[in-house]
C-alpha positions as CSV (number, residue, x, y, z in Angstrom):
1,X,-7.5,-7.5,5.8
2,X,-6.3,-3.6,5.1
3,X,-3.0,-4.4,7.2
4,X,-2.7,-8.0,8.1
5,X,0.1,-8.9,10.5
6,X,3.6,-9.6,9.0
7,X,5.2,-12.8,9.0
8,X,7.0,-13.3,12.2
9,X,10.5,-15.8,12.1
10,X,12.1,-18.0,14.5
11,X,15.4,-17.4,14.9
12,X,18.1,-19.3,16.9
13,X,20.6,-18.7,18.7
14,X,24.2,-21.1,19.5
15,X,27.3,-20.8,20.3
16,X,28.1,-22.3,16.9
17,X,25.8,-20.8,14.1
18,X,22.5,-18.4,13.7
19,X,19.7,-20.4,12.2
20,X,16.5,-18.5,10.9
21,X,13.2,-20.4,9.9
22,X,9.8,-19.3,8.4
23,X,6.8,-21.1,8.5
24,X,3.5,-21.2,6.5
25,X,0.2,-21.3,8.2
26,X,-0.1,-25.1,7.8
27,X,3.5,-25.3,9.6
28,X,5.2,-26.7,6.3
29,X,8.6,-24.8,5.7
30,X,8.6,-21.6,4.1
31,X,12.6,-20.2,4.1
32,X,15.4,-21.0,6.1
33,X,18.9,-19.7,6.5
34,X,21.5,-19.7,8.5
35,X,24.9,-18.2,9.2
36,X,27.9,-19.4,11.4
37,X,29.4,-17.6,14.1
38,X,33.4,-17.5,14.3
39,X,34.2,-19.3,17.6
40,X,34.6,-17.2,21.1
41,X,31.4,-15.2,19.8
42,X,29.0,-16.5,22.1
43,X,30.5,-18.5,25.0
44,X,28.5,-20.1,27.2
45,X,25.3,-18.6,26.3
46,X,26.7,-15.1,26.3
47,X,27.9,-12.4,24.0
48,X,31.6,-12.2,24.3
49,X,32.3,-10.6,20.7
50,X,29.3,-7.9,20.3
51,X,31.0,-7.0,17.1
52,X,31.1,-10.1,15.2
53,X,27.4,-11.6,16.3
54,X,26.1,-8.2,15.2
55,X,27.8,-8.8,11.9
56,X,26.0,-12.3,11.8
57,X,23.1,-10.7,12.4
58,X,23.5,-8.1,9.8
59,X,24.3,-11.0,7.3
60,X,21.1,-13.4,8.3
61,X,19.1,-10.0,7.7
62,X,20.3,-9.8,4.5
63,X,19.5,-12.9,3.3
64,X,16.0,-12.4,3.5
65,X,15.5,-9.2,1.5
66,X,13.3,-6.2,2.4
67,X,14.3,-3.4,3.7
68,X,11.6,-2.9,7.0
69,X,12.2,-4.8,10.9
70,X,11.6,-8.0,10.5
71,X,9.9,-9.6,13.4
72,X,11.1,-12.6,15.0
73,X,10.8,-15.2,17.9
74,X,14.6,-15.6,19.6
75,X,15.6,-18.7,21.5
76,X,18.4,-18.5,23.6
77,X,21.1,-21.0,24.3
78,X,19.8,-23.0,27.3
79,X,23.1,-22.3,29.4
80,X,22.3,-18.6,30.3
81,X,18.5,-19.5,31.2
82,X,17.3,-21.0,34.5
83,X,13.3,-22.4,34.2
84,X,11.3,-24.5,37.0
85,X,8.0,-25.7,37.9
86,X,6.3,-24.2,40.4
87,X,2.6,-23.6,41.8
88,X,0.7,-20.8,41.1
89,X,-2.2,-20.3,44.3
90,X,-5.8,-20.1,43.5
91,X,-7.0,-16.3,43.2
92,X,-9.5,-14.7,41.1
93,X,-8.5,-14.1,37.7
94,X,-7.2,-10.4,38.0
95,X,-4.8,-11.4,41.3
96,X,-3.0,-14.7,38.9
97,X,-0.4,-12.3,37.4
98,X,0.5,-10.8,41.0
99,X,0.3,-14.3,42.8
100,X,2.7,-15.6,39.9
101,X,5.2,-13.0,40.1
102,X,5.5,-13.4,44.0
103,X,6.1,-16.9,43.3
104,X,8.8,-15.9,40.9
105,X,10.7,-13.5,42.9
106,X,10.4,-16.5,45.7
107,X,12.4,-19.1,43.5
108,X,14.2,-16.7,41.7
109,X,18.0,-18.2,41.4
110,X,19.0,-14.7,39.9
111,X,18.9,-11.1,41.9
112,X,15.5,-10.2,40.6
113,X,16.5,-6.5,40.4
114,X,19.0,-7.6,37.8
115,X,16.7,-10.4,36.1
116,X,13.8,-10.5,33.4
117,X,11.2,-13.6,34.3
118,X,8.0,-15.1,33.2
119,X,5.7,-17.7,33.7
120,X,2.9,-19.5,31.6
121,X,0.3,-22.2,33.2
122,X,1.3,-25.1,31.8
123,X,-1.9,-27.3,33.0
124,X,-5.2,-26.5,32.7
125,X,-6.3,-28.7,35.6
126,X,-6.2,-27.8,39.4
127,X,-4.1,-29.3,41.7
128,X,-6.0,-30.7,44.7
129,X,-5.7,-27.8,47.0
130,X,-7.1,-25.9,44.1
131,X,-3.5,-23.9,42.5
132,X,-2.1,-24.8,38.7
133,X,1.1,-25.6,37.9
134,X,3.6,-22.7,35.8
135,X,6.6,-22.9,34.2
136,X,9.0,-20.2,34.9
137,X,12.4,-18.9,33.3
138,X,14.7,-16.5,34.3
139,X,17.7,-15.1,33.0
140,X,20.1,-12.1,33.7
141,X,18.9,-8.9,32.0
142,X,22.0,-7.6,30.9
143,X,21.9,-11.2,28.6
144,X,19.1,-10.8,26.8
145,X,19.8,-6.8,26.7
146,X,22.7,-7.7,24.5
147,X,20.5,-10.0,22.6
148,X,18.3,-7.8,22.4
149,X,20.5,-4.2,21.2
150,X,22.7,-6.4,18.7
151,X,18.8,-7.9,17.0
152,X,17.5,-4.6,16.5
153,X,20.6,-2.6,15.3
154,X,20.6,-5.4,12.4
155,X,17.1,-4.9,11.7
156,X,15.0,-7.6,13.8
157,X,12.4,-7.1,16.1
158,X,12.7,-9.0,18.7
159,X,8.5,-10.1,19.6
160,X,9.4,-12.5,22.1
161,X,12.5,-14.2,23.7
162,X,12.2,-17.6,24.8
163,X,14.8,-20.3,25.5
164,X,15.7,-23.3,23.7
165,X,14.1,-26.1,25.3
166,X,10.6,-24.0,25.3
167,X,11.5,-23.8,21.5
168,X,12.5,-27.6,21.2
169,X,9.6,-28.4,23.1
170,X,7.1,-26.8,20.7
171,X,8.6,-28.4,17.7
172,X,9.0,-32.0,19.2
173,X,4.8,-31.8,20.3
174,X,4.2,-30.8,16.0
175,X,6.9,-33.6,14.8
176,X,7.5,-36.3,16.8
177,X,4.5,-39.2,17.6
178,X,5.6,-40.0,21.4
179,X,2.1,-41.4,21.7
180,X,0.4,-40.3,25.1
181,X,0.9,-36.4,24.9
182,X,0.1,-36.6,28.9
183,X,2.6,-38.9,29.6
184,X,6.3,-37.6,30.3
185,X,9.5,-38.4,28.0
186,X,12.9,-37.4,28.5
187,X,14.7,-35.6,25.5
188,X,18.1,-36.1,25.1
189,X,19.4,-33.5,22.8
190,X,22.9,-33.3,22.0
191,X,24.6,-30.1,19.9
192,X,27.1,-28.2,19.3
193,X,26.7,-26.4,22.8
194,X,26.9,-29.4,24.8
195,X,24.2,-31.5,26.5
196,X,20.4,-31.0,27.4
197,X,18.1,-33.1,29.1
198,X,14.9,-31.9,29.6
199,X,11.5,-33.4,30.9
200,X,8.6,-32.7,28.5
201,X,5.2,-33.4,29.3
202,X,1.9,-32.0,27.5
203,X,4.6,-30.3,24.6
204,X,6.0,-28.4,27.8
205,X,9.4,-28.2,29.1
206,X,9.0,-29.6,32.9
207,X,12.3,-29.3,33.6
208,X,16.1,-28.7,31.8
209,X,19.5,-29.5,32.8
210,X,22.5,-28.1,30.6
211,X,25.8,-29.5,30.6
212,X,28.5,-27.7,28.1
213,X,31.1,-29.8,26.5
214,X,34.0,-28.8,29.2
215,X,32.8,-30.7,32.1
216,X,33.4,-34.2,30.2
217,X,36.8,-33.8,30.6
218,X,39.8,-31.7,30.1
219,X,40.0,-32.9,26.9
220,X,37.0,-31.5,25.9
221,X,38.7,-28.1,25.7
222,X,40.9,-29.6,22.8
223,X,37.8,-29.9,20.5
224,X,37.6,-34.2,21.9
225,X,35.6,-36.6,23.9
226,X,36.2,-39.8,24.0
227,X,33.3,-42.3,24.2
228,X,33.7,-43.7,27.3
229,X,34.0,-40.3,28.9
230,X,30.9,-39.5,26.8
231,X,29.1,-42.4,28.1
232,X,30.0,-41.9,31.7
233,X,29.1,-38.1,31.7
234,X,25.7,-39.0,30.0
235,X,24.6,-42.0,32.3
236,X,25.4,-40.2,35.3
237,X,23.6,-37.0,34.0
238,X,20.3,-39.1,33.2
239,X,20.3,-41.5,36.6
240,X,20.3,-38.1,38.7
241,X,17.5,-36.5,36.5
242,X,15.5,-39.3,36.4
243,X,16.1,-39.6,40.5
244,X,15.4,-36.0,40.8
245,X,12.2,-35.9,38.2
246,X,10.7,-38.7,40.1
247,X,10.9,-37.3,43.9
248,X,10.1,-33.7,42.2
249,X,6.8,-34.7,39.9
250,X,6.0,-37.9,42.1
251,X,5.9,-39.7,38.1
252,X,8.3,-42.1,35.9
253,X,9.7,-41.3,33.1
254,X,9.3,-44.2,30.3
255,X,10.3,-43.1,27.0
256,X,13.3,-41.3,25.7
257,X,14.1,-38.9,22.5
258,X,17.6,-38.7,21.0
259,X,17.9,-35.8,19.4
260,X,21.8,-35.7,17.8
261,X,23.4,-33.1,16.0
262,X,26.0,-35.6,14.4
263,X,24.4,-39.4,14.5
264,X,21.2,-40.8,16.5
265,X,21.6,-44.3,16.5
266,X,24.3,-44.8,18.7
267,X,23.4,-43.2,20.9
268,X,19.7,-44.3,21.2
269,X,21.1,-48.1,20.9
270,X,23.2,-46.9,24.2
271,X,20.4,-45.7,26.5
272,X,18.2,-48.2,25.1
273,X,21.0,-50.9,26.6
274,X,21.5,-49.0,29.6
275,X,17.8,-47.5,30.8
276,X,14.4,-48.7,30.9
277,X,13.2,-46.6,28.1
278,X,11.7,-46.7,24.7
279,X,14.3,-44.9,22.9
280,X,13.2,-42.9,19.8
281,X,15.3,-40.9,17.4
282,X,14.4,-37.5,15.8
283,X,14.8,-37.3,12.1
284,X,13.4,-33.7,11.9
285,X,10.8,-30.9,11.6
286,X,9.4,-31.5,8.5
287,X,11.8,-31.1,5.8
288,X,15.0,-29.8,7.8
289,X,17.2,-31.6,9.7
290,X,17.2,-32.3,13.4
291,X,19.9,-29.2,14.2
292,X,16.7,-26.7,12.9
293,X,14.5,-27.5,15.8
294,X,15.0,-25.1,17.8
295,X,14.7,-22.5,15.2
296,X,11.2,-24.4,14.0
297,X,9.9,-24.5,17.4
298,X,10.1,-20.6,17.7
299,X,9.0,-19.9,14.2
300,X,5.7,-22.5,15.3
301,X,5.7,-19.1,18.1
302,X,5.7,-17.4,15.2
303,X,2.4,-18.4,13.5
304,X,0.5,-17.5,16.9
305,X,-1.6,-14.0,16.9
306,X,0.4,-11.7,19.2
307,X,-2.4,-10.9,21.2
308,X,-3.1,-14.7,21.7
309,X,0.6,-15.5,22.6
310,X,0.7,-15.8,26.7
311,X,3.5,-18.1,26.9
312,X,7.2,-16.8,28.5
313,X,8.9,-14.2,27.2
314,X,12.6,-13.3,28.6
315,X,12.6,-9.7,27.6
316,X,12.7,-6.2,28.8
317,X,8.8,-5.1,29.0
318,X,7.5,-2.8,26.3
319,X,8.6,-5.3,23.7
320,X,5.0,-6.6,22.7
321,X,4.5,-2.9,22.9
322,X,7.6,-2.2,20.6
323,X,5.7,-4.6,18.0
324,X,2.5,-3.2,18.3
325,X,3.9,0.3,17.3
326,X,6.1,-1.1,14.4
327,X,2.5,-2.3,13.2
328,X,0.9,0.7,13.4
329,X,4.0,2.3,11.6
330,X,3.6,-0.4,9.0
331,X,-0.1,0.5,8.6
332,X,0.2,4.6,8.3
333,X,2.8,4.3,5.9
334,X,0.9,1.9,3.7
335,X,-1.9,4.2,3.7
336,X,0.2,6.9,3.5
337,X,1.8,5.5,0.1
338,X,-1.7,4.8,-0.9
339,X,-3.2,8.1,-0.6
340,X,0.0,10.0,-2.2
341,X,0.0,7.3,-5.2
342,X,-3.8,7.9,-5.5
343,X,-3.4,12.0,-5.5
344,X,-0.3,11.8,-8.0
345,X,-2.2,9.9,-10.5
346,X,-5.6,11.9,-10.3
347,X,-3.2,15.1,-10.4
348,X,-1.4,13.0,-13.4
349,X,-4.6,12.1,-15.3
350,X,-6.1,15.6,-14.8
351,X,-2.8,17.1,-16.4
352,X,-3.1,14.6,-19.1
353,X,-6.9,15.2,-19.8
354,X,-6.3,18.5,-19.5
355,X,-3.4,18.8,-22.7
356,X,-6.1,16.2,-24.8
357,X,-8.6,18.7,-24.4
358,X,-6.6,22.3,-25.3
359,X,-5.4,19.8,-28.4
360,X,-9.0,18.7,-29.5
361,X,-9.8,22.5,-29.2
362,X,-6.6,23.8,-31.6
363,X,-7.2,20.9,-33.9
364,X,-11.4,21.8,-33.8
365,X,-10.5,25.3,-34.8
366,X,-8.0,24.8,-37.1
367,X,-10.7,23.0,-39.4
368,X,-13.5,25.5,-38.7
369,X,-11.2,28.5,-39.9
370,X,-9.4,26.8,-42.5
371,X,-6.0,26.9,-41.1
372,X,-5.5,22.9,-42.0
373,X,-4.4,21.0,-44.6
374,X,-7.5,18.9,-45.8
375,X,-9.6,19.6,-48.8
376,X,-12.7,19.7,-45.9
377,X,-10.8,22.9,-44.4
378,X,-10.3,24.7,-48.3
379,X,-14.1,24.6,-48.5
380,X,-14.9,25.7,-45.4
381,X,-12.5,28.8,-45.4
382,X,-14.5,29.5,-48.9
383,X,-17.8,29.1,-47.2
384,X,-16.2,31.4,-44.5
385,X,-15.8,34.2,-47.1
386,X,-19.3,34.0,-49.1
387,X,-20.8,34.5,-45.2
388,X,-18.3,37.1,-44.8
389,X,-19.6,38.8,-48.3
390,X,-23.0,37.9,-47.6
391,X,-23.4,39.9,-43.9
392,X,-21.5,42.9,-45.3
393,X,-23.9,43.0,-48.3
394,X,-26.8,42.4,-45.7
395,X,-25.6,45.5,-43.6
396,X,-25.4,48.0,-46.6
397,X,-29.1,46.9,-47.5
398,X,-29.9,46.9,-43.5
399,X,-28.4,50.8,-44.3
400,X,-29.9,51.6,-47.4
401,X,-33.3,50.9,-45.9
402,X,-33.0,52.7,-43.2
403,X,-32.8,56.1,-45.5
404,X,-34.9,55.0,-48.5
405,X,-38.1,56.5,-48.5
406,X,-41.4,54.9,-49.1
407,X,-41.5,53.8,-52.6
408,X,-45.5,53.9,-52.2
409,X,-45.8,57.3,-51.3
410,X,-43.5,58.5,-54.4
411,X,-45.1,56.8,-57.1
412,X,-48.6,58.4,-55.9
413,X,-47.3,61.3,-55.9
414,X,-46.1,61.2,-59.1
415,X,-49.2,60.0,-60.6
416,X,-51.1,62.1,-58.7
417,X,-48.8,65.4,-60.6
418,X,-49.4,63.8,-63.9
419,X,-53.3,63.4,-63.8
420,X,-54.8,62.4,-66.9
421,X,-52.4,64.9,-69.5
422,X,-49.4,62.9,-68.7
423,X,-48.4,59.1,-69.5
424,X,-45.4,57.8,-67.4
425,X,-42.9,55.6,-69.1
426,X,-40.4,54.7,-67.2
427,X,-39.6,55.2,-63.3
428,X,-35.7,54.9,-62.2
429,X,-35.3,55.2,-58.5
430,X,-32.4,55.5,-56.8
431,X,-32.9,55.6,-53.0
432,X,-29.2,56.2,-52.2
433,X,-28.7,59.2,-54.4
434,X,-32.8,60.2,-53.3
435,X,-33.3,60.6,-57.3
436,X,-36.1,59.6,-59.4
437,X,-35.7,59.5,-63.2
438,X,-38.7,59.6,-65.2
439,X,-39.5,59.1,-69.2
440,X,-42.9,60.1,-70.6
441,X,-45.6,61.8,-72.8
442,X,-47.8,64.2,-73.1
443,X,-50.8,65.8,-75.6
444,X,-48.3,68.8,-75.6
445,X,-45.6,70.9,-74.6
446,X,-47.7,73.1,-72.2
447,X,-48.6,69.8,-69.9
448,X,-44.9,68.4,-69.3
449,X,-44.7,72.2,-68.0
450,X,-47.3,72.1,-66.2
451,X,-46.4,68.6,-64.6
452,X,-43.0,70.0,-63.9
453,X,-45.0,73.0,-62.2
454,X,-46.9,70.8,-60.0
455,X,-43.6,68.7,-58.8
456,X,-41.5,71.9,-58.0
457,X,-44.7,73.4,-55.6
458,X,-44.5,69.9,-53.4
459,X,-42.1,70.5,-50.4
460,X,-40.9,67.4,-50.5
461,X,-39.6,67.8,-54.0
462,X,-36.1,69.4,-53.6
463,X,-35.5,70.0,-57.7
464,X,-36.7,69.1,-60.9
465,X,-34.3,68.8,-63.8
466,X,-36.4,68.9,-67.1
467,X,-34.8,71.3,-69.5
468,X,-36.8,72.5,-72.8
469,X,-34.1,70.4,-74.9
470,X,-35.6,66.9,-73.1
471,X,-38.8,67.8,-74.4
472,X,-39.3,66.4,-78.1
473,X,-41.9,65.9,-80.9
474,X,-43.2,62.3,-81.3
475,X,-44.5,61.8,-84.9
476,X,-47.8,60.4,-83.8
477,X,-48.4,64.1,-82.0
478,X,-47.8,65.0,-78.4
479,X,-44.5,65.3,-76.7
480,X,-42.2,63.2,-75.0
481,X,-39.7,64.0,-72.2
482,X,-37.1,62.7,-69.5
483,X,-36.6,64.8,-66.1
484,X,-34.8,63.9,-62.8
485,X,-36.3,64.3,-59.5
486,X,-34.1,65.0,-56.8
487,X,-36.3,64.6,-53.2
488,X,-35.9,65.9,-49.5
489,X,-35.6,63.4,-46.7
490,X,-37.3,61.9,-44.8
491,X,-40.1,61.7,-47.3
492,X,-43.5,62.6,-45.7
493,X,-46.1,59.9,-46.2
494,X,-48.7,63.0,-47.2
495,X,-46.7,63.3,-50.2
C-alpha cells in the first residue's frame, strides 16, 4: 500500500510504427499511443537506423508525461525471433530450470554464446513418459541489446521482452471466443511486416512461421502484391503448416483467425473457400482496432505481479533485477520527499508559532505599560503611577519607622515629669525631626521650672527649649507655657 507497484505498458514494436498500450486492472483500455517510424528504421526485425527509432522512442515517452522510467512489456517483430515446442524431462523441482536450459542449448538455431533464450511450461499435464511440454524463443543478443540500449536512453524500462506472437497470443485468449480453449486454431495475421501464421493452443503460441512481404514476389519490393500472388504465397504457406503441425503435434487443426491489418473479410471468405476451417475474423481488443493487438497482449503482461510473471523473456539477465531496483529507488525517494516535506513544515510552523508568540508578548506589554492607543491602556498607565506613588510613600513610612521611637514610652515619661503640678495640653510629635512640642499649665511659675528641671536630668532628653518669655499668666491663676523637646536616639524603653 506505502509503495504499490507502477503501472507497467505494453509496447510494440514493427517495422512500420511504435504502438504503446495501458491497461486497467479489469483489462478495459486505459491510454494508447503510437508513433510511426520513417521506413528503413527497422528492417526485418532489426535496428538499421539507431538514431531515428531512438527518436521514436523519445517521442512515444513523451506522450505519456512524467518525468521517472516508465516500465514496459516489449514485443518484438516476429522475424528476428525463433520459438519451438519442446519437452522438458521429469526432475525434481529445483533440477527443471537446468533440464530446460540443456534442452534449449540442444535446439538452439542460434550460437548460444551469442543468443538470449527462455522457456515457460506451457501445459500443466504430463506427457506419458512423465516430462511437460515448453515453449522456447530465441533471438540474437546483439537484437534485443539494441532494443534494449535505445528503450532505456528514451526513458523506458524494459521488464520483459517477449515476441509478437507470445503478445498476440495473450490478447486473442482475452478477446476472441474460439470456443474450446484446448483445442488448436490457426491465426492468420497479416500486417504491415508481412505474414504470420501461428498455431495457438491453450492462449499459447505452439508454433510461428514469418514470411516478410519480399518473398511474394519481386514486386513486392515496389510497395505491390497482386492477389493472385497473394493467394498463392498464402495457400502454399498454410498447406505446409498445417502438414507440418499435424506430423509435429500428432493433432488437426479445425478453426482459423484472420487477423488483417487492412480488411478481414476477404480474406477469411478465401480460406474459408479453400480449407476446411471455421474462419473467424478479429475485430479487436476491446475498444482498439485489430493493428493494437500485439501491443494489448503485452500490456495484459503488464497487469501480472512481477514476481508472478514466469513466462519468456528475451533479455539480457538482471533485467527483472533492473526493475526491482528502480522500485526500490521509487520507494526511498517517496519517503525521502515525505520526510523532508514533513521536517520543512514542522520547521515552518515552529517559525510561524514562534513570530505569533513574540507578537502576543509585545502587544500584552504594550497594554500593561500603557504604551497603546486604547482608553483601557490611559487608565492603566494612571493606575501604574498611583502604585508607583503609593510604594515610594510606603518606603518613606517603612523608613520613618524604623527611627521613630516608641511613642509609649515618651508620653509616660512626660507625664511621669509633670506629676500632679502640671496639666498637659497639647502634644506635637515629630519623629523625623525627634522633637516633641508641648502646651500646658501649671499652679505657678516655680512648677513649669521645676518640670523643665526634671526633663533636662533624663538622659534621654537631649534639650529643652522653654524660655521665661513662653511662660504667661492665665487670668483664672496659674501659668501657662509652650517648650520643645529635642530627644536622643534610640529612645530607651526605661525612659
Amino acid at each position: 500500500m506505502l509503495n504499490p507497484a507502477p503501472a507497467t505498458y505494453g509496447v510494440e514494436i514493427s517495422e512500420g510504427a511504435l504502438r504503446l498500450v495501458l491497461l486497467h486492472e479489469d483489462g478495459a483500455v486505459a491510454a494508447y499511443a503510437v508513433v510511426p517510424l520513417p521506413a528503413g528504421t527497422v528492417v526485418a526485425g532489426k535496428i538499421v537506423d539507431a538514431q531515428a527509432f531512438r527518436t521514436a522512442c523519445v517521442e512515444l515517452r513523451r506522450g505519456m508525461g512524467g518525468f521517472r522510467a516508465l516500465p514496459v512489456v516489449v514485443s518484438l517483430p516476429a522475424g528476428p525471433v525463433y520459438s519451438q515446442v519442446f519437452a522438458v524431462p521429469a526432475a525434481r523441482a529445483e533440477q527443471v530450470e537446468e533440464a530446460a536450459r540443456l534442452n534449449l542449448r540442444m535446439i538452439s538455431p542460434i550460437e548460444w554464446d551469442s543468443a538470449y533464450a527462455d522457456w515457460q511450461k506451457i501445459s500443466t499435464i504430463p506427457n506419458g513418459d512423465g516430462s511437460v511440454d515448453a515453449l522456447g524463443a530465441f533471438v540474437e543478443a546483439s537484437v534485443a541489446d539494441a532494443y534494449h540500449t535505445a528503450l532505456i536512453s528514451a526513458w523506458f524500462l524494459p521488464v520483459a521482452i517477449e515476441f509478437a506472437s507470445l503478445s498476440l497470443a495473450r490478447a486473442l485468449a482475452a478477446s476472441a471466443d474460439m470456443g474450446d480453449t484446448d483445442a488448436p486454431y490457426l491465426v492468420v495475421n497479416l500486417t504491415g511486416d508481412g505474414m504470420t501464421l501461428l498455431a495457438v493452443k491453450g492462449g499459447v503460441p505452439q508454433f510461428t512461421e514469418f514470411t516478410g512481404w519480399g518473398a511474394f514476389s519481386k514486386s513486392a519490393s515496389a510497395g505491390q502484391v497482386t492477389l493472385a500472388e497473394f493467394q498463392s504465397v498464402l495457400g502454399a504457406a498454410i498447406r505446409r503448416f498445417v502438414n507440418f503441425y499435424r506430423s509435429r503435434f500428432h493433432g488437426e487443426i479445425g478453426k482459423a483467425l484472420v487477423v488483417n491489418a487492412t480488411s478481414n473479410k476477404e480474406v477469411a471468405e478465401w480460406i474459408k473457400k479453400e480449407f476446411p476451417f471455421e474462419v473467424y475474423s478479429l475485430a479487436g481488443y476491446a475498444t482498439l482496432g485489430k493493428e493494437w493487438c500485439v501491443a494489448a497482449g503485452a500490456a495484459l503482461r503488464g497487469l501480472i505481479p512481477r514476481a508472478d510473471d514466469t513466462f519468456i523473456s528475451l533479455a539480457r539477465v538482471g533485467t527483472e533485477d533492473e526493475f526491482e531496483r528502480n522500485h526500490v529507488r521509487r520507494f526511498v525517494s517517496l519517503w525521502r520527499a515525505v520526510a523532508l516535506s514533513v521536517l520543512t513544515i514542522t520547521v515552518a510552523l515552529y517559525v510561524v508559532l514562534d513570530m505569533l508568540m513574540i507578537r502576543r508578548e509585545n502587544s500584552l506589554a504594550a497594554s500593561l505599560y500603557g504604551t497603546g492607543t486604547g482608553a483601557g491602556n490611559a487608565e492603566v498607565a494612571a493606575l501604574a503611577v498611583q502604585a508607583a506613588n503609593f510604594n515610594a510613600l510606603t518606603e518613606k513610612a517603612l523608613s520613618a519607622g524604623t527611627r521613630a521611637a516608641p511613642q509609649a514610652d515618651i508620653l509616660r515619661a512626660l507625664y511621669v515629669a509633670a506629676g500632679t503640678r502640671v496639666t498637659l495640653t497639647r502634644i506635637d510629635l515629630d519623629a523625623a525631626a525627634r522633637t516633641i512640642a508641648i502646651q500646658g499649665t501649671a499652679a505657678n511659675e516655680q512648677a513649669v521650672i521645676a518640670f523643665k528641671g526634671i526633663l533636662e536630668n533624663n538622659p534621654a532628653v537631649a534639650d529643652v527649649s522653654l524660655p521665661l518669655s513662653a511662660i504667661t499668666s492665665i487670668p483664672a491663676g496659674g501659668s501657662s507655657f509652650t517648650a520643645t523637646i529635642t530627644i536622643r536616639t534610640p529612645l530607651k524603653n526605661s525612659l
